[in-house]
C-alpha positions as CSV (number, residue, x, y, z in Angstrom):
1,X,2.5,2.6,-13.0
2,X,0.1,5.6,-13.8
3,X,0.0,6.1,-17.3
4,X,-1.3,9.1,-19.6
5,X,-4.6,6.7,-20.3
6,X,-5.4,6.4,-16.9
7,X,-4.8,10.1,-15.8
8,X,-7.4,10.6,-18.2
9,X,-9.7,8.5,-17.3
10,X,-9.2,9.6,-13.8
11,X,-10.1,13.0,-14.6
12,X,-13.0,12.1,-16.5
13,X,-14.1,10.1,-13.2
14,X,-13.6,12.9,-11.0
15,X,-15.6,15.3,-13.1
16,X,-18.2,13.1,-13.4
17,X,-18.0,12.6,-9.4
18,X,-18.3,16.6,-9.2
19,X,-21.6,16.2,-11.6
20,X,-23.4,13.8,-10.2
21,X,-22.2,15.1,-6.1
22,X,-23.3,18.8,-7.2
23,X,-26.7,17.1,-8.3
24,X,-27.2,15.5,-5.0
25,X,-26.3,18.7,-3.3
26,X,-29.0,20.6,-5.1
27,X,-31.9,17.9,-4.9
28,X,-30.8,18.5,-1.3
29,X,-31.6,22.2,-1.4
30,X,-28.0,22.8,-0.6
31,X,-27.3,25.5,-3.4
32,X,-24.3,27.2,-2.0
33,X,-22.5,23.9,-1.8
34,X,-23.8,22.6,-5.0
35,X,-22.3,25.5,-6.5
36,X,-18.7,24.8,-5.1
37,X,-18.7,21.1,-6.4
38,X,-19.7,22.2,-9.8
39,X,-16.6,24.5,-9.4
40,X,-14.7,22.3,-7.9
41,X,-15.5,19.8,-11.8
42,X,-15.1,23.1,-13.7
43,X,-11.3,22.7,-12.6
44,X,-11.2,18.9,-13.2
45,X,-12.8,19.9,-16.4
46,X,-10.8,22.1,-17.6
47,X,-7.8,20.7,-16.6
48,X,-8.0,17.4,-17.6
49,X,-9.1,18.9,-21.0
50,X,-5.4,20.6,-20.9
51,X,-4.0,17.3,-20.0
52,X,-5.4,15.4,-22.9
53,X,-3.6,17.8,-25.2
54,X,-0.2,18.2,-23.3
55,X,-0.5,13.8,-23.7
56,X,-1.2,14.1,-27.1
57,X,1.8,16.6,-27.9
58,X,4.2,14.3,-25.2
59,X,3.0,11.3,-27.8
60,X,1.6,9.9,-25.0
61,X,4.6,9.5,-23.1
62,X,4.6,9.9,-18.9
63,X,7.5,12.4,-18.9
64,X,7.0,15.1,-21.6
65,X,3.4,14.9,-21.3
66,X,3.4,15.7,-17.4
67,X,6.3,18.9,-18.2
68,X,4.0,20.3,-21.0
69,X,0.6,19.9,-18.2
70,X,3.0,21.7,-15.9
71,X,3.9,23.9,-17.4
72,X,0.9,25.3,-18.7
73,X,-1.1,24.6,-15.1
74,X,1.3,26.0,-12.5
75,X,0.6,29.6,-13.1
76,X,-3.3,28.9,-12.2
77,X,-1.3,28.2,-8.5
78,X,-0.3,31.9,-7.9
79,X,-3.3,33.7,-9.9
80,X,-5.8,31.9,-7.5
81,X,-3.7,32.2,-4.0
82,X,-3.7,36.2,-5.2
83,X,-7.2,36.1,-5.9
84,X,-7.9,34.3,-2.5
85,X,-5.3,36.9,-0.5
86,X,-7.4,39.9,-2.3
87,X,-10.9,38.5,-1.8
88,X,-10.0,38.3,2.0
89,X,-8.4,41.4,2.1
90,X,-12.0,42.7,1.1
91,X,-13.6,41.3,3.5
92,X,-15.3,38.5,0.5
93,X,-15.2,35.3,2.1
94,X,-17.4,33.5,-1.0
95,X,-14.9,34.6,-3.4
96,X,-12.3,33.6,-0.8
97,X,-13.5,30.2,-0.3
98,X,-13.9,29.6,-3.8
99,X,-10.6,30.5,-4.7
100,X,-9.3,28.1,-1.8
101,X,-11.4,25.0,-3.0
102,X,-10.1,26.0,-6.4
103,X,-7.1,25.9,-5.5
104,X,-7.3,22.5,-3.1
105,X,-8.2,20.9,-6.3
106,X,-5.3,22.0,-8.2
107,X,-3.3,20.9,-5.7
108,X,-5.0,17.3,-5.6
109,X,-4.4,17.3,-9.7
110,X,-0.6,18.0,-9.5
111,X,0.0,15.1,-6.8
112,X,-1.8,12.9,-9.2
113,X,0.0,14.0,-12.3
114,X,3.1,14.2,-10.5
115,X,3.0,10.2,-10.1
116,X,2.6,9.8,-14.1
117,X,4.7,6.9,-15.2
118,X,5.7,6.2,-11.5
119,X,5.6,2.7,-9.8
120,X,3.4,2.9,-6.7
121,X,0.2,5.0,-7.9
């Protein structure tokens, strides 16, 4: 069973992932993509940071910890699909594609806290 201790840690693993990939990337001379997985830990960043303080206001407790995190992350869903939808209607792909790999990685965080205090994770 998931807990709020290991969601945690698993963020924390992830941005560090993003840290040392996006240092790879750019010892590589592969900027552009560098820059996308340092975007791609900005989210795991600042989201895990949200989770840590929806945990400690559900008392550490699977259920109200992952409703507070919900909450307070689902409305990052629709601002970055409208961002994506009006960067493509401009012709922007960069801004496009971040917004899309912004939102990818939301959508690999929910999954994950979605499983909090589930068997099977």
């Amino acid at each position: 069973m998931t807990t709020t201790g290991d969601l945690i840690l698993w963020f924390d693993e992830r941005l560090e992932a993003s840290r040392e990939r996006a240092a790879w990337l750019r010892a590589d001379s592969r900027g552009d993509d560098a820059v996308l997985e340092s975007v791609r830990g900005n989210v795991f960043r600042m989201f895990g940071a949200m989770f840590q303080v929806a945990a400690r206001l559900g008392e550490n407790e699977p259920e109200p910890s992952r409703l507070l995190f919900m909450d307070r992350a689902e409305p990052f869903t629709a601002k970055w699909a409208d961002a994506r939808e009006k960067a493509e209607t401009h012709g922007d792909a960069k801004t496009a594609v971040t917004e899309r790999l912004k939102s990818d990685t939301l959508a690999e965080i929910f999954a994950r806290v979605d499983a909090l205090g589930r068997d099977g994770t």
